[in-house]
DRENSEMI-660132 format. One record per residue: residue in one letter; x, y, z of N, C-alpha, C, O, CB in turn. Coordinates in steps of 0.2 Angstrom, whole numbers, plus 5000, padded with zeros to 4 digits. Glycine has a CB too. Layout:
BEGIN
aXYZXYZXYZXYZXYZ;...
This chain:
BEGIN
x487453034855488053044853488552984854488552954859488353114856;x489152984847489552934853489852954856490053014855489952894852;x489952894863490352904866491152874864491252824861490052904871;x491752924867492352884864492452864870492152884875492852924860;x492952834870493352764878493852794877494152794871493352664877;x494052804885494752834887495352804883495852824883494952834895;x495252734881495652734875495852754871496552764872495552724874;x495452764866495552794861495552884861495652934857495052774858;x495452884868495552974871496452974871496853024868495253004882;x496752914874497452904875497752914869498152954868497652844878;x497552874863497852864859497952914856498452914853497852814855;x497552984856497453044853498053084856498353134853496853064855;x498253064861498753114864499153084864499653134865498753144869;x499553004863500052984860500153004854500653044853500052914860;x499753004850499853004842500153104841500553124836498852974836;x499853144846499853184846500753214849501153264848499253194849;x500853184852501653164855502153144849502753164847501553114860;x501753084848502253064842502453124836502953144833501852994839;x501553134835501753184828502353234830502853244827500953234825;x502253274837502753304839503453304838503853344835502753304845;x503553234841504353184842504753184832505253194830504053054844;x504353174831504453154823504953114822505353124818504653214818;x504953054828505453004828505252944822505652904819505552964836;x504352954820504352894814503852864817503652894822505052834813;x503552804816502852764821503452734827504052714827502152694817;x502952744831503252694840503252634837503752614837502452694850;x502952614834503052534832503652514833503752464836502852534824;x504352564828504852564829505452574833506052564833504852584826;x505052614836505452634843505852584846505552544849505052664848;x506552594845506952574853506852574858506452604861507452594854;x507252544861507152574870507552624870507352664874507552514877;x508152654867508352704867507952754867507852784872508652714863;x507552754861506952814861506452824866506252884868506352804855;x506252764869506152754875506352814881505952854883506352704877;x507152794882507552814887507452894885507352934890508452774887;x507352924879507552984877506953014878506953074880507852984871;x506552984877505853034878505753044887505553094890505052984874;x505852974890505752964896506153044899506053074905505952884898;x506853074893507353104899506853184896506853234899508453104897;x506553174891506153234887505753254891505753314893505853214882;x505353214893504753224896505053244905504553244909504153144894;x505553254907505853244911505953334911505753384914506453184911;x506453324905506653394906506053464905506153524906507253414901;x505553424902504853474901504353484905503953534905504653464896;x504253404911503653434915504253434922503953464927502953364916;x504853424922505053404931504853324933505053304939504353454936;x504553274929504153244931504653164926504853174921503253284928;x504653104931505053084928504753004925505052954928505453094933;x504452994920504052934918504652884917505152904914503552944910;x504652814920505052764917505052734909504552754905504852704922;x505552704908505452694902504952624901504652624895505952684900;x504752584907504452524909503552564907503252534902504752514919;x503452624911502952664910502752674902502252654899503052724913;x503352714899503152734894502852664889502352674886503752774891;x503152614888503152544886502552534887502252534882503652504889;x502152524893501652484895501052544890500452524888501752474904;x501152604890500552644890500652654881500152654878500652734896;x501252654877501252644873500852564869500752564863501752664872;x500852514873500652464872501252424869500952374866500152484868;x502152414870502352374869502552344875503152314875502652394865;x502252344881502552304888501652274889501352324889503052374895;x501252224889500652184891500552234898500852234904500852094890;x500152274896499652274905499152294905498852344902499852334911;x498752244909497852274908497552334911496952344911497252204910;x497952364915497652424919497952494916498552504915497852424927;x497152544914497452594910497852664915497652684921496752624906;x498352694912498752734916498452774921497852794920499052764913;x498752774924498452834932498552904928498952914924498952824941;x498152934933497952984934498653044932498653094928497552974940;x499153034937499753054935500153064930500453114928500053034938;x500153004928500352974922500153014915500453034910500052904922;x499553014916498953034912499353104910499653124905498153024916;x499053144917499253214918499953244915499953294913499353214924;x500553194915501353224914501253214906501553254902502053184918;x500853174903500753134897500453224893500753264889500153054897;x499953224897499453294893500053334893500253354888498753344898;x500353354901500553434899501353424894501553474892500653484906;x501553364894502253374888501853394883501953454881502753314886;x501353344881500853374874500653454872500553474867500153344874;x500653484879500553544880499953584881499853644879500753564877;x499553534886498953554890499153554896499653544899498453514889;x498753574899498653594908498953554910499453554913498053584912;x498353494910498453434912497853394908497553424903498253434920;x497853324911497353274908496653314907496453334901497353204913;x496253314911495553344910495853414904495553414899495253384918;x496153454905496153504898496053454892495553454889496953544896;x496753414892496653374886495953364884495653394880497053324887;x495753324888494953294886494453334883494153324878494653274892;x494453404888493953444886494053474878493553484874494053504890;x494753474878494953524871495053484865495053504859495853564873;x495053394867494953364862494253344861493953344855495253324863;x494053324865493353314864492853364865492953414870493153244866;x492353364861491953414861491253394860490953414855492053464857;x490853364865490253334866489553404866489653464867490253284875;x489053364863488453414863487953414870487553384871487953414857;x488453474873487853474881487353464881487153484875487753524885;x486853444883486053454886485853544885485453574882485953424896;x486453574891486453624894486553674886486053704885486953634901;x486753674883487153704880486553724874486553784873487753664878;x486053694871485553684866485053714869484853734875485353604865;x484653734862483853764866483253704868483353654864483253834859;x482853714872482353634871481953604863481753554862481653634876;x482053684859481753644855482253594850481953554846481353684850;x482653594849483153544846483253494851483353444848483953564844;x483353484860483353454860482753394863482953344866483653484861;x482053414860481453384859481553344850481353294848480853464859;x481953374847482053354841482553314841482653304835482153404836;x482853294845483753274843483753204843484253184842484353294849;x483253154844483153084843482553084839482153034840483053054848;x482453124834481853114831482053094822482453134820481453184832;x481953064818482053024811482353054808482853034804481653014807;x482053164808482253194805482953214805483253234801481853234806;x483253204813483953224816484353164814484953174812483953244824;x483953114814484253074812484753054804485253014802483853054813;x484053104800484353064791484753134789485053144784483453044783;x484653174794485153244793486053204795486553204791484953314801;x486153174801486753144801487053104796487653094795486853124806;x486453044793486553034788486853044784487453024782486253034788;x486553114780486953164773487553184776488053194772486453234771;x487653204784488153224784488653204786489253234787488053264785;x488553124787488953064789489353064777489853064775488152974794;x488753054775488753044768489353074765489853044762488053084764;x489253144766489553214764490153224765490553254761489253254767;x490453174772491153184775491553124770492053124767491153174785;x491053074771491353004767491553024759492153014757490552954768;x491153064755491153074748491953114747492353104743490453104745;x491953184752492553204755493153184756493653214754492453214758;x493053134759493753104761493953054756494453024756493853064769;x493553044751493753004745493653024740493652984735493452954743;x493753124741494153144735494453184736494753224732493853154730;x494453184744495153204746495853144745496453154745495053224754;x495653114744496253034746496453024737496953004736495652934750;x495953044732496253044726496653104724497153104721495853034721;x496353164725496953224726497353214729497853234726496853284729;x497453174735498153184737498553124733499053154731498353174746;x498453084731498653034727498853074720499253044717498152974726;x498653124718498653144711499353184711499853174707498053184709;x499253234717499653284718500253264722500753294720499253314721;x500253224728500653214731501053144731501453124734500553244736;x500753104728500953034727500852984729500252974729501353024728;x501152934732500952874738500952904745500652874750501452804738;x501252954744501552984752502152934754502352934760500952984759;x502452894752503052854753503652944750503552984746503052774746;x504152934755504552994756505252954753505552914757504553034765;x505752964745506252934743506852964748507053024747506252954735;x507052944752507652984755508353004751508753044753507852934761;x508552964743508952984741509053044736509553074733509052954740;x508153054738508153144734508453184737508553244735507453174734;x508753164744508653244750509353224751509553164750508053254760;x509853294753510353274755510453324763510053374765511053274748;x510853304766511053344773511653334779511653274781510453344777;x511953384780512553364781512653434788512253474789512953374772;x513253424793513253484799514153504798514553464799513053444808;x514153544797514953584800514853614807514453654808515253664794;x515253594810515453634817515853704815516253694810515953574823;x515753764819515953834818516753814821517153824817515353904823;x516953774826517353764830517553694831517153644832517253794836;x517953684831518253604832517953564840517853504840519153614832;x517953604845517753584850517453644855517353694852518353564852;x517253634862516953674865516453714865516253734859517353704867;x516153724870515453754869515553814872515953824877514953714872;x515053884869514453864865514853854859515453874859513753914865;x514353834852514553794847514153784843513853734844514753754847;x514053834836513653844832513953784827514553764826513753924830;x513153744823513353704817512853754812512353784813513153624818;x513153734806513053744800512553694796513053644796513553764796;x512053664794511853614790511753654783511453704783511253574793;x511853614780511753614774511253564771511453504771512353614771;x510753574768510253524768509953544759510053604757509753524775;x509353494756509353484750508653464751508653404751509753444747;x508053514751507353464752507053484747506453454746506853474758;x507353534741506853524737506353494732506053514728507053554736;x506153434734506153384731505353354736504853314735507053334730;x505553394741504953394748504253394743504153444739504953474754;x503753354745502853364741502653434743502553484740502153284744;x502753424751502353494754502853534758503353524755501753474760;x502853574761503153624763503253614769503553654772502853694762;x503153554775503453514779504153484777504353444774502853464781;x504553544782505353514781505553534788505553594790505953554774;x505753484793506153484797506953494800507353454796505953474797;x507253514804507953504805507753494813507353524816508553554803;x508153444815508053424823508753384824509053334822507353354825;x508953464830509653474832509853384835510153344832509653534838;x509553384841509453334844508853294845508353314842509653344849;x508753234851508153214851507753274856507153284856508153124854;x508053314859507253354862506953384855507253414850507553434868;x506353384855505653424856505853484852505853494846505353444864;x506053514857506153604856506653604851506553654847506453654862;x507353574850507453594843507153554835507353534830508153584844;x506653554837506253544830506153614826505753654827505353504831;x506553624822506453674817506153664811506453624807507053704816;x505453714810505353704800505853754798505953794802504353744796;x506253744793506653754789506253764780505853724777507253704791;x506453834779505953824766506453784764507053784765505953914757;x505953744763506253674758506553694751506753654747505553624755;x506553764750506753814745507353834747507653844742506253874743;x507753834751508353844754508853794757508753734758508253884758;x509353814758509953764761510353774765510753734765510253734758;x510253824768510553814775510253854783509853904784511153844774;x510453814786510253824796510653824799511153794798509953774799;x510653844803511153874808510753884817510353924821511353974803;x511153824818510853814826511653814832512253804830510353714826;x511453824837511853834844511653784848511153754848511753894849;x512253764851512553694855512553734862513053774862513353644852;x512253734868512553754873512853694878513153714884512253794876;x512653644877513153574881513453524875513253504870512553514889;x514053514879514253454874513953394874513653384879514853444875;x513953364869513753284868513553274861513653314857513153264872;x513153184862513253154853512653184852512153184857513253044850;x512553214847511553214845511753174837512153164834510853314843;x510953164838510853134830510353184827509853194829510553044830;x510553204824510353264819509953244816510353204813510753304814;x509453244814508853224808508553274805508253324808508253204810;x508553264797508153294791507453284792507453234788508253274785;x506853294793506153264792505853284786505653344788505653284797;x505653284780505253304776504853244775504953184775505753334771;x503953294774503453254774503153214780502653174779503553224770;x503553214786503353184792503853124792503653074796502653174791;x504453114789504853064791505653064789505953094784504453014788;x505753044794506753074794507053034788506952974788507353024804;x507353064783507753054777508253034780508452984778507853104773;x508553084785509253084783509353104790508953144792509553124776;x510053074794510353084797511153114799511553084795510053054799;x511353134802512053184805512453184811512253214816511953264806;x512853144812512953154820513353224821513753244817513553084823;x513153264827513553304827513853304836513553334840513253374824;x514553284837514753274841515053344844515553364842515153224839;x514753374848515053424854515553404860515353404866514453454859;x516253394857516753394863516653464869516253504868517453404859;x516953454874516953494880517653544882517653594886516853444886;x518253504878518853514875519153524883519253584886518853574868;x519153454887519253444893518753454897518153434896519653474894;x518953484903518353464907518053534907518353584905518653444914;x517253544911517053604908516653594915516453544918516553604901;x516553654917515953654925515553724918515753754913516553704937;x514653714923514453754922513753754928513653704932514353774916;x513553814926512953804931512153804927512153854923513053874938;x511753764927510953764921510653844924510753864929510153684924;x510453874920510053904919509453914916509353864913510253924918;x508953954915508253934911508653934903508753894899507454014913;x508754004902509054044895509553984893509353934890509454144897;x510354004896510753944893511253954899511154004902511053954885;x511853924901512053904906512553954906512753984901512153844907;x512753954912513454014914513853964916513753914920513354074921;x514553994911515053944911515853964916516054014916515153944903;x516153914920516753914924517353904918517453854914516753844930;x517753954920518253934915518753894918518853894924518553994911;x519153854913519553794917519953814920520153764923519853744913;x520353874923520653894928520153894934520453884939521053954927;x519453914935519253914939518953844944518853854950518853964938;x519053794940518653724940519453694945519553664951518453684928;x519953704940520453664940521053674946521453714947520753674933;x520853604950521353624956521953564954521753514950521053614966;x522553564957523053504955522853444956522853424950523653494958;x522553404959522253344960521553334958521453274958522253334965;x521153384957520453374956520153424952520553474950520153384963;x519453404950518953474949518653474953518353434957518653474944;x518453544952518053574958517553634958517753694958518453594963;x516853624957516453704959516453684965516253624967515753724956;x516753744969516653754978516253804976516153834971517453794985;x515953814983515353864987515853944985515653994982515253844998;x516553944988516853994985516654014978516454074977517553974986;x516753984975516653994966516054004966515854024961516853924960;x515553994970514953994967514854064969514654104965514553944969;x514854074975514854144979514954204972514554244969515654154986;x515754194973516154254969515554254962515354314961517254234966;x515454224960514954224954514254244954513854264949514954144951;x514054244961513154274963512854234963512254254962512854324958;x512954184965512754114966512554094973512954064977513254064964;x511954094975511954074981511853994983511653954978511354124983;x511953964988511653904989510953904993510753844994512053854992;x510653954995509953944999509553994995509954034993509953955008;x509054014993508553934997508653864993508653804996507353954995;x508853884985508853824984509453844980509553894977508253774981;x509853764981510653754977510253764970509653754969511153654979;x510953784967511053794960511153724957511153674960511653834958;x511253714950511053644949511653644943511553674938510253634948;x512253604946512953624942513153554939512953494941513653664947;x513453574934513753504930514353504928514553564929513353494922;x514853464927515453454924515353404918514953364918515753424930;x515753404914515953364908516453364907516753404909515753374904;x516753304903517353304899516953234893516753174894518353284905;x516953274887516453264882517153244878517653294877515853334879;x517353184875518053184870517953124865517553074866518853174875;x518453134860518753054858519053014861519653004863519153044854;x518452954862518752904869518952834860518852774861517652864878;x519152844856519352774853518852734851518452734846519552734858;x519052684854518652604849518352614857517752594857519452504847;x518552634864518052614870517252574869516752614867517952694873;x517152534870516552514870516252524878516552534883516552454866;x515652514877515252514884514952424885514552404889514352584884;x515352384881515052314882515752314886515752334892514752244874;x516252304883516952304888517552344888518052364885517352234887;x517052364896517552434899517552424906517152414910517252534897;x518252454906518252494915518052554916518052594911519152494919;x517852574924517852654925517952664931517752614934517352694923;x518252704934518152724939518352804940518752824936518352694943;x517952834946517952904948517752914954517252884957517652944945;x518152964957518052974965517753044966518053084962518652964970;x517353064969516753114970516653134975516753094980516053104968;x516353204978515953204986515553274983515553304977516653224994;x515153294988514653334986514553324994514153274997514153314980;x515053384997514953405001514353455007514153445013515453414999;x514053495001513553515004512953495004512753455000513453555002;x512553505011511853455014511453495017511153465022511953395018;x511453545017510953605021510253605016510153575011511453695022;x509753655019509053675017508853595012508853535014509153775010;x508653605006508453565000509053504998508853454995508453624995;x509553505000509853474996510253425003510853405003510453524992;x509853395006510053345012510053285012510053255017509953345016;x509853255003509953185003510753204996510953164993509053145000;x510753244996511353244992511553194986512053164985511653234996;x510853204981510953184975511453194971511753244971510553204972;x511853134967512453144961511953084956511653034957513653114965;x512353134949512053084945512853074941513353124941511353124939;x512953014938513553024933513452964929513352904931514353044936;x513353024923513252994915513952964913514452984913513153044909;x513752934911514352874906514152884899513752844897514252774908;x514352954894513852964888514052904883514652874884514053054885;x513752884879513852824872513452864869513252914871513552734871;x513552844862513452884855512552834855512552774854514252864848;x512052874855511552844855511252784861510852734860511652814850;x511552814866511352764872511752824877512052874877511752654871;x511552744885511852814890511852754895511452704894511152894893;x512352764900512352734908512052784912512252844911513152704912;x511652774918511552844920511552804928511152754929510752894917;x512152824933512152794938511952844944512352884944512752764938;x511652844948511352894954511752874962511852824964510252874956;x512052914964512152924970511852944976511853014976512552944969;x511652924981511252994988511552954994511852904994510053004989;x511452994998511252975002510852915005510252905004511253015003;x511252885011510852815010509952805014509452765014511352745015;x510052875017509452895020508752925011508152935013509752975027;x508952925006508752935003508552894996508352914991509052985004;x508752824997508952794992508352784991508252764985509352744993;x507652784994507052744990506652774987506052764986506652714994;x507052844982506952864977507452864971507352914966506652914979;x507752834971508452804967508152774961507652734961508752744972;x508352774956508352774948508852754945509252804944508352824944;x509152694941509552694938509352664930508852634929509852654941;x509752684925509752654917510352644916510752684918509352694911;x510552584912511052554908511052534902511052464901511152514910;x510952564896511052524888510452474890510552424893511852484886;x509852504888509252464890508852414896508452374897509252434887;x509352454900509152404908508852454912509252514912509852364913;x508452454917508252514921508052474927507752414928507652574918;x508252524932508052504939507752544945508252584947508652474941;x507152544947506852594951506752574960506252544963506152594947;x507252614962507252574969506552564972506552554978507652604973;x505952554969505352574970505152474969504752444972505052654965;x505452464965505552364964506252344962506352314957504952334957;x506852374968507452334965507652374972507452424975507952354955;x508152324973508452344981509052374978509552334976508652294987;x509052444979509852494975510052524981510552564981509652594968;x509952504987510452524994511052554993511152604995510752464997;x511452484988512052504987512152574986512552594990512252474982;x511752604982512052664979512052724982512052784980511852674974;x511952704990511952744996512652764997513152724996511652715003;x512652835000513352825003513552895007513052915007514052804996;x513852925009513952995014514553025008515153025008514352975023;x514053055005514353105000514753175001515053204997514053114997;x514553185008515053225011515953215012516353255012514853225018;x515953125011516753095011516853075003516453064998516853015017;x517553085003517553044995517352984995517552944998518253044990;x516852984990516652914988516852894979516852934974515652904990;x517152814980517352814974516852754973516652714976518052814974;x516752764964516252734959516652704954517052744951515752774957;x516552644953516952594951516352554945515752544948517352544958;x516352544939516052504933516652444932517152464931515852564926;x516552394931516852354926516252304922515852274925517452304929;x516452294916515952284910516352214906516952194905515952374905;x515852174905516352104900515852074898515552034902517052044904;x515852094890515352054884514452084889513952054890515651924884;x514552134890513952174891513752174898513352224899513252144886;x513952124904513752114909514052164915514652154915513752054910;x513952184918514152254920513952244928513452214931513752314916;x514552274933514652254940514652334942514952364937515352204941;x514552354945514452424949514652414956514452364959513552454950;x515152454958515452454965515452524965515652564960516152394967;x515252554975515152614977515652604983515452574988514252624978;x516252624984516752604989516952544991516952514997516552624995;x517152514983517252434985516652384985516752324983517552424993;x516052414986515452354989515152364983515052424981515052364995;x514952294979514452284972513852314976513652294982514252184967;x513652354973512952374972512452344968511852344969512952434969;x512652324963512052294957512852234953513452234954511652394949;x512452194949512552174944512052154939511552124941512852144945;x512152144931511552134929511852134920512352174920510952194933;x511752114916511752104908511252144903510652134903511552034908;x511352184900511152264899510952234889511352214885512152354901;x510352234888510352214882510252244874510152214869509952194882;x510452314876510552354869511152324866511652294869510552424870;x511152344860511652334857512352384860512252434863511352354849;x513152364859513552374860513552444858513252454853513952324859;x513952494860514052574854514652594857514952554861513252654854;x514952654856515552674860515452724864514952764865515952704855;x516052714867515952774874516452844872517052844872516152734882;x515852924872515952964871516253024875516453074873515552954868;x516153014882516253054889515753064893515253034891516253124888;x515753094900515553084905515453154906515753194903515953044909;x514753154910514453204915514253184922514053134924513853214914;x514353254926514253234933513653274934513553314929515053254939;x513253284938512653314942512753324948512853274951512053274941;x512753404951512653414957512153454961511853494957513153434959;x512153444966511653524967512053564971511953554977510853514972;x512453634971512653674974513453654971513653684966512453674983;x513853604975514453604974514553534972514053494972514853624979;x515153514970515253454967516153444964516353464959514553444961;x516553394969517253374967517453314963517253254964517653354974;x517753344958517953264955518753244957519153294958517853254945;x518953184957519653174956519753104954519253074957520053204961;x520253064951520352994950520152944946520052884947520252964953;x520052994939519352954935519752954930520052994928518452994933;x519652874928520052834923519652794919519252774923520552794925;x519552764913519252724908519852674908520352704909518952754900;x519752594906520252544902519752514896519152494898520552484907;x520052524890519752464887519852364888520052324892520052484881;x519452364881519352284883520152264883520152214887518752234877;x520852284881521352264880522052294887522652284887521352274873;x521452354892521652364895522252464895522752494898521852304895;x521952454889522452544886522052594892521452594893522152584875;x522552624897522352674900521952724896522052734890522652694903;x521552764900521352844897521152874902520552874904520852854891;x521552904905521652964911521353014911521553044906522352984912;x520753054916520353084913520453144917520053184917519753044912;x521253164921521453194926521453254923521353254917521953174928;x521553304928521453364926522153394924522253454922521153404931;
């Protein structure tokens, strides 16, 4: 039998991912796509692959050692196996020893077994070469015209979540009955939608940009931005289903935002055994704001540090339209599992000294960005943490997310453009 090489076992379960993604071939892939799958595959195993990783295993970063074992493993189960050995088993399917009676396997190198694979080596071949003119007959080159299709999104509501869109879309013109709609870049909202109909009707439960994609035939026609404002600032808390929302009197103290332990209580929220896992946004029209030249700053604490939560993780997104700053805060006793990304820059305290981004988040600590012609300075209480030249292309800046575990204060958070126009992001 042949044997196949873990190679080509991998590429089976990339390609099998990809088909998933319906982003197009990796060939094409950005580092965006990168960053996005990296957060995909994040929100689906727990499990957090760099984008450095994904790069190298897809084959656009040079490395001669095939992925570990781990690697391997988070790879299977996003695909949606066990793990790596499932995959294997379930893909490949070798003819045991054990499995056969001895008289075939007395026969199984013998001429006769031989000119049998033959014919049926023959048989598959003559097959696929009139399968390949049927599809040519029937379905074309398989080149997909995108001005055949049209598609388009109405928001139910101008702003705020949750937030039903309407698409109206035009596939009839689709070869095969493969028609997609994909809310965002996750996975799970991949919807088949009849290419015989025209319209879909999907739910937003956080704000932000997605890029909406048509797929028909296995490749994106047409795309939609559909922007989810927050229509100010929004606390909620994650849940499995969809999140439980703070309404802005409960968030909104005069100086600050705030989920307290109080708020959480009154709501049936405990913080032990393990903190709840709460977010803030203010999702808006930020302008001409770019993320190549901008100010920012905001001041934060995340007071609580008991059971689970004593390195006192903060994440806060700097959202762009098709890109992301994603800046991590902990405790300094905690930093040497620290992560950062920037419009194509990533940094793993694991090979980059992110110290800086230590700090006693029990006190307010304030987080400061200034940005000019793409190169970007990070200060955590005055002190640069990082600097560094971020290589994606320039895009706009759309709103900000904070990450807490249990509780989490904001107050003092301002954007300037490159000309210096405030935008006060106060409560």
């Amino acid at each position: 039998m042949l044997k196949v090489s873990e190679t080509e076992v991998i590429r089976v379960c990339l390609q099998q991912i990809e088909d998933a993604l319906a982003w197009g071939s990796s060939e094409n892939w950005s580092n965006y796509d990168f960053e996005k799958l990296s957060e995909a595959i994040f929100e689906k195993t727990k499990v957090r692959l760099s984008t450095t990783t994904l790069k190298r295993v897809w084959g656009r970063i040079k490395y001669d050692h095939a992925p570990n074992t781990a690697t391997l493993n988070t790879l299977a189960r996003f695909a949606g196996y066990n793990d790596w050995r499932n995959f294997v088993q379930t893909c490949s399917k070798p003819e045991s020893a054990e499995s056969v009676s001895p008289e075939v396997q007395d026969t199984y190198h013998k001429p006769k077994r031989a000119l049998h694979l033959t014919w049926a080596f023959a048989l598959v071949l003559l097959l696929a070469i009139a399968g390949y003119f049927v599809f040519q007959k029937v379905l074309g080159s398989g080149r997909v015209d995108p001005a055949r299709f049209s598609f388009k999104a109405d928001k139910v509501y101008t702003e705020a979540v949750p937030n039903s869109v309407v698409f109206t879309y035009d596939a009839s013109q689709a070869k095969t009955d493969s028609v997609y709609i994909v809310q965002t870049w996750d996975i799970s909202r991949k919807t088949l939608v009849p290419k015989d109909q025209t319209k879909h009707s999907a739910i937003y439960y956080y704000p932000g940009y997605f890029n909406a994609r048509l797929i028909v035939d296995g490749e994106v026609v047409k795309r939609h931005v559909v922007q989810i404002t927050s229509n100010g600032w929004l606390g909620l808390v994650e849940m499995d289903d969809k999140p439980f929302y703070f309404t802005k009197k409960d968030i909104t103290q005069p100086d600050r935002i705030a989920i307290t332990e109080a708020l959480l209580k009154a709501n049936n929220f405990n913080l032990k055994p393990v903190a709840p896992k709460v977010r803030l946004f203010n999702q808006r029209d930020m302008g001409d704001l770019t993320n190549a030249n901008f100010e920012f700053e905001t001041t934060l604490r995340n007071p609580y540090h008991e059971g689970g939560n004593t390195c006192q993780p903060v994440e806060v997104l700097i959202q762009c339209k098709d890109d992301i700053i994603f800046l991590p805060l902990a405790n300094p006793a905690c930093i040497g599992e620290v992560k950062m990304f920037a419009a194509g820059k990533m940094f793993d305290s694991k090979f980059a000294d992110l110290s800086g981004f230590g700090a006693n988040l029990s006190e307010w600590t304030t987080l400061r960005v200034a940005c000019k012609d793409k190169n970007m300075q990070i200060f955590v209480n005055n002190k640069k943490a990082l600097e560094f030249t971020f290589p994606n292309a320039p895009t706009g800046i759309v709103g900000l997310q904070y990450r807490f575990n249990g509780v989490g204060e904001v107050k003092g958070t301002w954007f300037k453009d490159a000309g210096g126009r405030l935008i006060d992001m106060a409560p």
